[in-house]
C-alpha positions as CSV (number, residue, x, y, z in Angstrom):
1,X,-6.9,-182.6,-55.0
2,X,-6.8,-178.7,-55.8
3,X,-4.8,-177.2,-57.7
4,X,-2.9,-173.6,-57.2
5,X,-2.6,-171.6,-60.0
6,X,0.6,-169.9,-59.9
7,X,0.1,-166.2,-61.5
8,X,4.0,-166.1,-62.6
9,X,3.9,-169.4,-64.8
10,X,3.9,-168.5,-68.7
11,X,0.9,-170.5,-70.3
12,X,1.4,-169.1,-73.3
13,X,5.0,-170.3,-73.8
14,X,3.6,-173.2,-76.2
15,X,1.4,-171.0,-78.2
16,X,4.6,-168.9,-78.7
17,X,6.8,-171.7,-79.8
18,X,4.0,-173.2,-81.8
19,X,3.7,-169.6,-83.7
20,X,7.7,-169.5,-83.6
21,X,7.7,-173.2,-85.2
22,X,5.0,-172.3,-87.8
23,X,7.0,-168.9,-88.8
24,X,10.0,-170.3,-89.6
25,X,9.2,-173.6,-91.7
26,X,6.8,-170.7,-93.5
27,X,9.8,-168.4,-94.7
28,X,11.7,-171.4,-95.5
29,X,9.1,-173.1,-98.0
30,X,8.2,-169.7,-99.2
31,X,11.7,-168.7,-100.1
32,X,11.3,-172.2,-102.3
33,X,8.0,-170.9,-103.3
34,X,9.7,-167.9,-104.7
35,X,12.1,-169.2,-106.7
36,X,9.3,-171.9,-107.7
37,X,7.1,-169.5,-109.1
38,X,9.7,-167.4,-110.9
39,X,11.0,-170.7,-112.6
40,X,7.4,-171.3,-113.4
41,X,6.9,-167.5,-114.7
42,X,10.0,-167.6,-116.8
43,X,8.9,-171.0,-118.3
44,X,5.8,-169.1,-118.8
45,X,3.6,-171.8,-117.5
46,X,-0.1,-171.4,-117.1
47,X,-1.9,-171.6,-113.9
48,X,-5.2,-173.7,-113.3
49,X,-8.6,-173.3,-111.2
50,X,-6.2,-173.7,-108.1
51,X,-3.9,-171.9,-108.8
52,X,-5.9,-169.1,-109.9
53,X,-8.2,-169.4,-106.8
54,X,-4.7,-169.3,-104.8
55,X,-3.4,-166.2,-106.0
56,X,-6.5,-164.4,-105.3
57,X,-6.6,-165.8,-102.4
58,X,-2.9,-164.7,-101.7
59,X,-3.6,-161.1,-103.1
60,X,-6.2,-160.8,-100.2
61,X,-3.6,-162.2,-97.8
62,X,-0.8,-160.1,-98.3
63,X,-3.3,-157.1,-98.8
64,X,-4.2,-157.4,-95.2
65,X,-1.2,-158.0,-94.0
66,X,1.2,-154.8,-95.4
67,X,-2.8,-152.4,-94.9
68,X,-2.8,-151.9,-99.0
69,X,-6.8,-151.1,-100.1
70,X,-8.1,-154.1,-102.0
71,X,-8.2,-152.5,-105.0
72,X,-4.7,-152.6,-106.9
73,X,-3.3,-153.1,-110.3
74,X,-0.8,-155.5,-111.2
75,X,0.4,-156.2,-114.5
76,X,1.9,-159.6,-116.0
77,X,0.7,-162.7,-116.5
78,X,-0.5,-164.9,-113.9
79,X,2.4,-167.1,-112.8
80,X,4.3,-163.2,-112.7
81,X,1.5,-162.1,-110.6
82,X,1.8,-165.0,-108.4
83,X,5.7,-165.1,-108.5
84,X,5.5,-161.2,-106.9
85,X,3.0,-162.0,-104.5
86,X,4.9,-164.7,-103.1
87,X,8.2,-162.6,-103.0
88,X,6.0,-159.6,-101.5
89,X,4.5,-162.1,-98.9
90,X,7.9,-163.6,-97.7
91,X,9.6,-159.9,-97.9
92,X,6.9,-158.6,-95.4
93,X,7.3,-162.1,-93.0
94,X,10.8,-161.4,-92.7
95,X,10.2,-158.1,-91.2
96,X,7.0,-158.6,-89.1
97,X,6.2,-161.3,-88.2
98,X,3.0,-162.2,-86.3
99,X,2.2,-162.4,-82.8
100,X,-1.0,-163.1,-82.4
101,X,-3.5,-165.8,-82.8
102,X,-4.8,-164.5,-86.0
103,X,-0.9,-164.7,-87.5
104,X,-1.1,-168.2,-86.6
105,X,-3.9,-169.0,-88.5
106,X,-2.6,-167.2,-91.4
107,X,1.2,-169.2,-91.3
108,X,-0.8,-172.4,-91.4
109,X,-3.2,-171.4,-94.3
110,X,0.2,-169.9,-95.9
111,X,1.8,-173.5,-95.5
112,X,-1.4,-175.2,-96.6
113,X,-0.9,-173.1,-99.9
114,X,2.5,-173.3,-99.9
115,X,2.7,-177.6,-100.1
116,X,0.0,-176.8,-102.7
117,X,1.8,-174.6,-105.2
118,X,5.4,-176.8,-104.8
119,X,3.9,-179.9,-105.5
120,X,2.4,-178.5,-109.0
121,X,-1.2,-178.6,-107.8
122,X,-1.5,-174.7,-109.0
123,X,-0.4,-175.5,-112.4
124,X,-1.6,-177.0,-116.3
C-alpha cells in the first residue's frame, strides 16, 4: 500500500494546538503564581535552595525572552525579586506569545516551575 502525500494538508495543526494548549494553562497558573509570590513577598517569606535556583533560573528566562543583557540590577528581597519576575514573565506572555518549537519548550519548563513554586516547594 502507498501512500500520497497531499501537499495542502496542515501537519503542523497539532503542534499548534499543543503550543495553543500549553500557552494558555501557562498564563493561567502564572496569573496564580503572581499573586502567590506577592502573598509570599508581603508575608516576607524566605526562599530555599529551590527556590533560589528557580528565580535564577527565571531571571535568565525572561531575560531571553523580552532581549534585556544578562546583566541587570534588581533590588528587594528575594520573594520580591521573584514576585516581579513572575509578573514580568506573565506581562510579556500576554503580549507575545511563542510560536515556535523553542516557546514550547519554554511553556513546559515555565509549567514545571510553576506547579513547583504553588505547591510551596520554593519556600522555608
Amino acid at each position: 500500500m502507498t501512500m500520497k502525500t497531499n501537499t495542502e494538508l496542515d501537519t503542523m495543526m497539532f503542534f499548534d494546538d499543543a503550543l495553543e494548549g500549553e500557552h494558555t494553562c501557562l498564563l493561567t497558573e502564572l496569573a496564580d503564581a503572581v499573586s502567590e509570590t506577592r502573598t509570599a513577598a508581603d508575608q516576607e517569606m524566605e526562599l530555599n535552595e529551590d527556590g533560589e535556583a528557580g528565580l535564577l533560573r527565571l531571571t535568565e528566562i525572561w531575560c531571553a525572552m523580552s532581549g534585556i543583557p544578562a546583566v541587570i540590577i534588581f533590588e528587594g528581597s528575594q520573594t520580591e525579586l521573584l514576585a516581579n519576575v513572575v509578573a514580568q514573565i506573565y506581562a510579556h506572555l500576554l503580549q507575545h506569545p511563542f510560536h515556535d518549537p523553542v516557546g514550547l519548550a519554554v511553556y513546559v519548563e515555565l509549567r514545571y516551575m510553576t506547579d513547583a513554586l504553588m505547591l510551596g516547594e520554593w519556600f522555608e
